[in-house]
C-alpha atoms as a printed R data frame, in Angstrom:
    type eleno elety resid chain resno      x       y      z
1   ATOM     1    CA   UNK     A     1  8.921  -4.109 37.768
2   ATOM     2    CA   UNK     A     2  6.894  -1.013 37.444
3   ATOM     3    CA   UNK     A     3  7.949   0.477 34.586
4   ATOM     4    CA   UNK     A     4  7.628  -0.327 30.682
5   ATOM     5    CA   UNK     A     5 10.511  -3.323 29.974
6   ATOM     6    CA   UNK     A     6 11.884  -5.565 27.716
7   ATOM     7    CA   UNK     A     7 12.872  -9.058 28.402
8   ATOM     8    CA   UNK     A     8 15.386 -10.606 26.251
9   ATOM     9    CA   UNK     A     9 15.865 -14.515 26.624
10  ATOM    10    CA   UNK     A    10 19.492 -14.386 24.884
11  ATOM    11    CA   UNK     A    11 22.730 -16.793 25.226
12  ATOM    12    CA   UNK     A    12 21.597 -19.052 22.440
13  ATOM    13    CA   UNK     A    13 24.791 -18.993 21.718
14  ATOM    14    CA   UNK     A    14 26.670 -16.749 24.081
15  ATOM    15    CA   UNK     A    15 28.353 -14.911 21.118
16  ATOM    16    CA   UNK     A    16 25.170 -13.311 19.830
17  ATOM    17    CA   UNK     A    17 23.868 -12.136 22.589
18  ATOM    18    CA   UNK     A    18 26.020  -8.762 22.118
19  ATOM    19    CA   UNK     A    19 25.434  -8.147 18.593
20  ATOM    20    CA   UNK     A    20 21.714  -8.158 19.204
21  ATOM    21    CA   UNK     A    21 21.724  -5.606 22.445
22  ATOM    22    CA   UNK     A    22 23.752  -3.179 19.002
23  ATOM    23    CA   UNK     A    23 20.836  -3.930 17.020
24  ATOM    24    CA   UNK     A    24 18.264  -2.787 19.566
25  ATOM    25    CA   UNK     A    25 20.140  -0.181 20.304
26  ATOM    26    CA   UNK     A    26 20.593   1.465 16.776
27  ATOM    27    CA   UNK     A    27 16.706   0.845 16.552
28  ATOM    28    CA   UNK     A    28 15.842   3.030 19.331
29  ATOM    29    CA   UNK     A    29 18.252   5.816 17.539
30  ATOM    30    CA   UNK     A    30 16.045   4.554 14.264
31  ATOM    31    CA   UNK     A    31 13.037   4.021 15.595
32  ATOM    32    CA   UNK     A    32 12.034   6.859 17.868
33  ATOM    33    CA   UNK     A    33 15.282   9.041 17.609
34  ATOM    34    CA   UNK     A    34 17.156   8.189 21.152
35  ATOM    35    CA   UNK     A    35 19.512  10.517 22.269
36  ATOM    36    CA   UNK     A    36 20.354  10.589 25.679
37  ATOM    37    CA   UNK     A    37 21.002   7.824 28.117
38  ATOM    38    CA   UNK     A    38 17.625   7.886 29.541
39  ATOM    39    CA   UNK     A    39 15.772   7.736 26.315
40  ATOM    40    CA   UNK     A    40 16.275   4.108 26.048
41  ATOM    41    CA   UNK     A    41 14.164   1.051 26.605
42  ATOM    42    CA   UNK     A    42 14.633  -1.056 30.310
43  ATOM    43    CA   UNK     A    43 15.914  -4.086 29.006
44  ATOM    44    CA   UNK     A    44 15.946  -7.542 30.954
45  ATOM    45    CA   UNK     A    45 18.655  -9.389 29.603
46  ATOM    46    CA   UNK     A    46 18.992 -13.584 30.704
47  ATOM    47    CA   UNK     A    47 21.978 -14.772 29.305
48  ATOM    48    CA   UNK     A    48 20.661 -18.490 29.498
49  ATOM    49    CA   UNK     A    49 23.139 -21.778 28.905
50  ATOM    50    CA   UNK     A    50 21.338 -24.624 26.936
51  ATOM    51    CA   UNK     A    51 21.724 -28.089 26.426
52  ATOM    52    CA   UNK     A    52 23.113 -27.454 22.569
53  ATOM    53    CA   UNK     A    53 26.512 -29.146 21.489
54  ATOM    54    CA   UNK     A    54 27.886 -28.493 18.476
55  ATOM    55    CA   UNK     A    55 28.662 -32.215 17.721
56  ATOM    56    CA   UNK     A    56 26.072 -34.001 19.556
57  ATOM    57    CA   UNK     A    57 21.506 -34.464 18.704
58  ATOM    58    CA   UNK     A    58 19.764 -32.229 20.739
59  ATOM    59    CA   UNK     A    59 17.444 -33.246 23.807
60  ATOM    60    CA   UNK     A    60 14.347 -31.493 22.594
61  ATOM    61    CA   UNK     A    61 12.731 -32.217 25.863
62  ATOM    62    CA   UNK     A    62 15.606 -31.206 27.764
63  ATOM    63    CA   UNK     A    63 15.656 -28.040 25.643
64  ATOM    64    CA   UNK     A    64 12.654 -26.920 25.899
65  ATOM    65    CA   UNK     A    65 12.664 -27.248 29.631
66  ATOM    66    CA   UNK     A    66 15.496 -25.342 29.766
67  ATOM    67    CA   UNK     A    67 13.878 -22.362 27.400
68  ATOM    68    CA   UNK     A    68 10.820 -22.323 29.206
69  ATOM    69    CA   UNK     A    69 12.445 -21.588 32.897
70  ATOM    70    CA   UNK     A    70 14.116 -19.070 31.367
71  ATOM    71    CA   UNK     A    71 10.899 -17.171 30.036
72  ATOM    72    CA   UNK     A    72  9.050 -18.019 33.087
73  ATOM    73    CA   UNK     A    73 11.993 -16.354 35.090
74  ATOM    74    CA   UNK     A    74 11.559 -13.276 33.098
75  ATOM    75    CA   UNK     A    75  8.076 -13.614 33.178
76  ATOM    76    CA   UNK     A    76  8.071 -13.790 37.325
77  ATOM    77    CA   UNK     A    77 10.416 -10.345 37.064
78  ATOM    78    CA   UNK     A    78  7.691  -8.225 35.259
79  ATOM    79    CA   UNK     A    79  8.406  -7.560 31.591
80  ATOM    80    CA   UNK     A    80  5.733  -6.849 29.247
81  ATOM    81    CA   UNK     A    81  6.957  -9.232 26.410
82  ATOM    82    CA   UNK     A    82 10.000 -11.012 25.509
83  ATOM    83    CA   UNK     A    83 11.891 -11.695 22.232
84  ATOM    84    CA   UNK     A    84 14.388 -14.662 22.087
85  ATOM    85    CA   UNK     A    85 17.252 -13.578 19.482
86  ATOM    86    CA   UNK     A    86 17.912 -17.860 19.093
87  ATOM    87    CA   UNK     A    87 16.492 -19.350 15.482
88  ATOM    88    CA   UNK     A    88 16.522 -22.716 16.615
89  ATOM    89    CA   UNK     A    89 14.736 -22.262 19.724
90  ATOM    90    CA   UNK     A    90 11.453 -20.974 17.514
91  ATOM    91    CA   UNK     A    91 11.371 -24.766 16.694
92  ATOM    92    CA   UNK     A    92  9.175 -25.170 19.929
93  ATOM    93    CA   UNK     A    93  7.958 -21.903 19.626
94  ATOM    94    CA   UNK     A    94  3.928 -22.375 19.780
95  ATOM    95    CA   UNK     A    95  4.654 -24.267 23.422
96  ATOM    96    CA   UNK     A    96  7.135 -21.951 24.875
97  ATOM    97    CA   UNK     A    97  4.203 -18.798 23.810
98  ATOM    98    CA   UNK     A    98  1.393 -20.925 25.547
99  ATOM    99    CA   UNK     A    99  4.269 -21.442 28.932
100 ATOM   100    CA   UNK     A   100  4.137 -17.936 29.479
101 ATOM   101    CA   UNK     A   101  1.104 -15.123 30.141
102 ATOM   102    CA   UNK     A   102  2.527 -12.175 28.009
103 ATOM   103    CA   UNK     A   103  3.555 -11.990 24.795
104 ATOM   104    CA   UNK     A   104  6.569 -13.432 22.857
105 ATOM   105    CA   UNK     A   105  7.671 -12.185 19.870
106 ATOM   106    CA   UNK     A   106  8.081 -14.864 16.928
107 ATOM   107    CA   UNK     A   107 11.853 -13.993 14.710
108 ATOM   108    CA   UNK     A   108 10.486 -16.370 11.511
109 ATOM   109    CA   UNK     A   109  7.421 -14.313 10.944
110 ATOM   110    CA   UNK     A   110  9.136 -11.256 11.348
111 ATOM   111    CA   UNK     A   111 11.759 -12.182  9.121
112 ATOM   112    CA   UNK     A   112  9.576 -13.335  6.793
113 ATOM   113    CA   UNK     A   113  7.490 -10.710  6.996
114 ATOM   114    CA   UNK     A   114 10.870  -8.664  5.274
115 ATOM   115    CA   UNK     A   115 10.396 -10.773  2.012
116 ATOM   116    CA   UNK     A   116  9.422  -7.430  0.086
117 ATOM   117    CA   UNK     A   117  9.248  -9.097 -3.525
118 ATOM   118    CA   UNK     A   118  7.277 -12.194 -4.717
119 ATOM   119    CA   UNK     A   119  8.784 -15.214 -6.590
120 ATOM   120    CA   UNK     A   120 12.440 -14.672 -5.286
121 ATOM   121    CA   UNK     A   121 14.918 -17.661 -5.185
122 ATOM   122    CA   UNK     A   122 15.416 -18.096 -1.460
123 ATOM   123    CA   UNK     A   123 18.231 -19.990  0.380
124 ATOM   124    CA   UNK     A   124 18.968 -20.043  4.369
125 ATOM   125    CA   UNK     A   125 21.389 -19.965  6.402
126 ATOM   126    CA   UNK     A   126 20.871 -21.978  9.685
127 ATOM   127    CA   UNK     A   127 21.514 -24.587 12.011
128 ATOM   128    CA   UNK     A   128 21.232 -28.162 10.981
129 ATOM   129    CA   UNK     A   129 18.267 -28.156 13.627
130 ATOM   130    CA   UNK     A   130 16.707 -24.864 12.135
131 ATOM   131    CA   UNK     A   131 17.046 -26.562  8.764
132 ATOM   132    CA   UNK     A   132 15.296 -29.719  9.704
133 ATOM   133    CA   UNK     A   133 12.427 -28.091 11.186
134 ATOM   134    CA   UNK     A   134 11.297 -26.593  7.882
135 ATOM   135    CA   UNK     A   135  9.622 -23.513  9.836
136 ATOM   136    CA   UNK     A   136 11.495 -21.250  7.324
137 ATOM   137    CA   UNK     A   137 11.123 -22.970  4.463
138 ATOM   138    CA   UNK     A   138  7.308 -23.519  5.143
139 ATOM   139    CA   UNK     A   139  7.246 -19.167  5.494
140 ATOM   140    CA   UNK     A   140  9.190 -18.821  2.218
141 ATOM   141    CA   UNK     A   141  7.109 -21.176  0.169
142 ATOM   142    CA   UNK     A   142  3.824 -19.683  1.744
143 ATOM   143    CA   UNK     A   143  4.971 -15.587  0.870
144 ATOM   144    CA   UNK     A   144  5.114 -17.106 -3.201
145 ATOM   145    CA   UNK     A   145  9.242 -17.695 -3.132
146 ATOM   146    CA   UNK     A   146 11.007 -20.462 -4.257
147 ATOM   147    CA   UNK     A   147 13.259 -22.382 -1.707
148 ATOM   148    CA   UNK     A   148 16.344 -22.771 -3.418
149 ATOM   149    CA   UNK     A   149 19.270 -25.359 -1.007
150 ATOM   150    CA   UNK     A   150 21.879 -27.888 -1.413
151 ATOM   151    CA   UNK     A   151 22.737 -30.446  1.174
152 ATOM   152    CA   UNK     A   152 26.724 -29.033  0.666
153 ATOM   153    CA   UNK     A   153 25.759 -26.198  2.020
154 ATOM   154    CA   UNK     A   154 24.780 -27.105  4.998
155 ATOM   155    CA   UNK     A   155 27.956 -28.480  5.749
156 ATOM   156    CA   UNK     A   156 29.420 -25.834  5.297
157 ATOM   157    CA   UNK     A   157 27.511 -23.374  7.412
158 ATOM   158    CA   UNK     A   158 27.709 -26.008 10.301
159 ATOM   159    CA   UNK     A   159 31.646 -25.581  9.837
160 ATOM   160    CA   UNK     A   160 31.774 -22.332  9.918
161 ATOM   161    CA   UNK     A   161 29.072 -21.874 13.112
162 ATOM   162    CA   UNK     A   162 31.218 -24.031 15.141
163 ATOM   163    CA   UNK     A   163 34.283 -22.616 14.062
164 ATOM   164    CA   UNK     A   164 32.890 -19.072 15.560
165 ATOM   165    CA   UNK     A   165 31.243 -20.590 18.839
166 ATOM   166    CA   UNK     A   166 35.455 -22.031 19.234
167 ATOM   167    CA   UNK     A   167 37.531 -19.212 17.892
168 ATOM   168    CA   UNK     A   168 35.251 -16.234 16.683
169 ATOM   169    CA   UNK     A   169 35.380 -14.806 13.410
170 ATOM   170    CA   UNK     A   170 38.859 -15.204 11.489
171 ATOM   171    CA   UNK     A   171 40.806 -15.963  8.244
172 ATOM   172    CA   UNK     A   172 39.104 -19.401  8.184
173 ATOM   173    CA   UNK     A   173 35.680 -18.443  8.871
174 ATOM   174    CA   UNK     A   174 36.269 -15.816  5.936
175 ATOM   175    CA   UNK     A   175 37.130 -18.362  3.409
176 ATOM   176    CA   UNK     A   176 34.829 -20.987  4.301
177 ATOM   177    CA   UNK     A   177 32.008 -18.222  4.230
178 ATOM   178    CA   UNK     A   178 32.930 -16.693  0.118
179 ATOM   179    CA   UNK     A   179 33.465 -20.186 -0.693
180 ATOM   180    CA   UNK     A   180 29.649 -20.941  0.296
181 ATOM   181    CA   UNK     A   181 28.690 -17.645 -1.070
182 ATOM   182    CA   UNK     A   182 30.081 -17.955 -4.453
183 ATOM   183    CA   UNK     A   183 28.648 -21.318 -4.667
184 ATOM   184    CA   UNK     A   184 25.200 -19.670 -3.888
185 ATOM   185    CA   UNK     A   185 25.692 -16.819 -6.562
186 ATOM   186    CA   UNK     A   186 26.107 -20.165 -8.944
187 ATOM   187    CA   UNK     A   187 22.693 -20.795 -8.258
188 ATOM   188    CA   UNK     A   188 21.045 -17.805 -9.140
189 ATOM   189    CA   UNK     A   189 19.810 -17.188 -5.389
190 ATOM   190    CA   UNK     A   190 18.296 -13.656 -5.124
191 ATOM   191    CA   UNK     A   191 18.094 -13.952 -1.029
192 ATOM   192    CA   UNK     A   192 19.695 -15.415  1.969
193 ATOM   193    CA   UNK     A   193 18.275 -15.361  4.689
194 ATOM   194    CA   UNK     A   194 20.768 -15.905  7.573
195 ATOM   195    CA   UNK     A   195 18.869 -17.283 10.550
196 ATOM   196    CA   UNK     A   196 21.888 -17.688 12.892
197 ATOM   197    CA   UNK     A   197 22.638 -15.034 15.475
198 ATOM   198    CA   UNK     A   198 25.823 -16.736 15.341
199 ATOM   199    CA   UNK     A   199 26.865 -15.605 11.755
200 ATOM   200    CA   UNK     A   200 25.951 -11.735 12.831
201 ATOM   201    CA   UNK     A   201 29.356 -11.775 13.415
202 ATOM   202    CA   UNK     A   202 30.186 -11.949  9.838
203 ATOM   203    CA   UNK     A   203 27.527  -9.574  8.135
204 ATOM   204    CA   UNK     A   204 29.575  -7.220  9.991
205 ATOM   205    CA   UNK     A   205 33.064  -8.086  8.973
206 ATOM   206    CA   UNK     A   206 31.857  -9.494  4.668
207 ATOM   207    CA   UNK     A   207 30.792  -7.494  2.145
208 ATOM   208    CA   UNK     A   208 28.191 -10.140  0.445
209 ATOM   209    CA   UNK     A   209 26.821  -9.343 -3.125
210 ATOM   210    CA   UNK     A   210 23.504 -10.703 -2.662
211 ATOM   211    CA   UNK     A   211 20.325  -9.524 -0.936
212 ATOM   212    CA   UNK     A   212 20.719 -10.539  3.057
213 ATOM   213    CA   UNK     A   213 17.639 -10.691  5.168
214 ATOM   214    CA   UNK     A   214 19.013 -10.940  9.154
215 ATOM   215    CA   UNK     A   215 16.605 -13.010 10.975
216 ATOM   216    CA   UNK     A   216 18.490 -10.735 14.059
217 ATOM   217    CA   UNK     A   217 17.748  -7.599 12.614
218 ATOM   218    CA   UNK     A   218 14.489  -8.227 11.913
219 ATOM   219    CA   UNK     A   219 13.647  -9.131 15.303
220 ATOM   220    CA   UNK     A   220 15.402  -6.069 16.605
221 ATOM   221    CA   UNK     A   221 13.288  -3.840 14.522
222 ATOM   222    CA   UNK     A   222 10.055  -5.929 15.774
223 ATOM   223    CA   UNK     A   223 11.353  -5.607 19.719
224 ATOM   224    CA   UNK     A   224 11.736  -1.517 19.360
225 ATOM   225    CA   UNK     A   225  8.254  -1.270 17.390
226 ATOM   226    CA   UNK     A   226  6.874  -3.908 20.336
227 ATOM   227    CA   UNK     A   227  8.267  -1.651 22.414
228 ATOM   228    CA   UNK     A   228  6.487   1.913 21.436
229 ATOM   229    CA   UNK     A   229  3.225   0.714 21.438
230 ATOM   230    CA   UNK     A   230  3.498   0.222 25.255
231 ATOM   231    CA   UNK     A   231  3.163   4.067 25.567
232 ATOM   232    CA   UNK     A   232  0.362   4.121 23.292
């Protein structure tokens, strides 16, 4: 390509991919005040399948193979960076950066980068895989939080991802999800960080009475700034 583009390595799962081209969007209108058609960014968008089943372990080597052909592939088409709206894919993130020659954003440092006050309670709200990893947990404990979790909670939030990747948001999803919140207010949690571009879905549809940090969001803000410097 010869002109200034994004590339966006999305389908992680299929459902977010959407929600996240909104975000960008209402960041250019933000961000730099886009009006008109042409005013915003050339966007390379890879919808890319993975090896991830909701009931099943994950091939890591499988998966990462699978990641990195799809960066390479937007790589090989000429964008200048590219952001991966996925959590659980930033659990291989320091190899997929060194598979590629241009930049890739990284969605746990700029989420954690939106931790605006020190010694906060903390939960998160991820895959089991995400979870695992720590890589969140290790950013909220190194900004001077306090990871707050119980194991009952992940449960939950695994029910209610796979009930959205099979039926989207509905009347179950809702109850599952203020069941899980109320047990969170219990806890005296002053954050949640929801680092599943699955659950954008219901930040959209939930009023929640606690302070939300979207992992999505804050990558959408980073892509946009990313972005503008390109002209600098």
């Amino acid at each position: 390509m010869n002109t200034n583009s994004i590339g966006i390595l999305a389908g992680m799962g299929p459902r977010s991919t959407a929600p996240f081209i909104d975000l960008l969007v209402d960041e250019c209108q933000r961000q730099y005040d886009a009006k008109n058609d042409i005013d915003f960014p050339h966007m390379l968008i890879y919808s890319l399948p993975t090896p991830f089943y909701i009931d099943k372990p994950i091939d890591h080597n499988l998966m990462k193979k699978t990641i990195v052909k799809g960066l390479r592939e937007l790589e090989n088409i000429g964008v200048n960076f590219i952001v991966m709206p996925c959590n659980s894919a930033h659990i291989y993130f320091h190899e997929l950066e060194s598979s590629i020659n241009i930049p890739l954003l990284n969605i746990v440092d700029e989420t954690i980068k939106n931790l605006n006050k020190k010694s906060q309670k903390v939960t998160l709200f991820a895959t089991s895989s995400t979870y695992q990893s720590e890589i969140y947990q290790n950013g909220i404990v190194s900004s001077d939080n306090t990871f707050i979790f119980k194991e009952v909670w992940q449960l939950q939030i695994n029910e209610i991802i796979k009930e959205i990747k099979i039926n989207k948001y509905n009347d179950r999803v809702s109850r599952l999800w203020n069941s899980l919140i109320e047990d969170v207010k219990k806890e005296s949690v002053d954050s949640i960080i929801v680092a599943c571009t699955d659950l954008n879905i219901i930040l959209k549809e939930e009023s929640i009475p606690l302070n939300v940090i979207d992992s999505s969001l804050c990558l959408a803000k980073a892509t946009i700034s990313e972005y503008l410097k390109l002209f600098k």
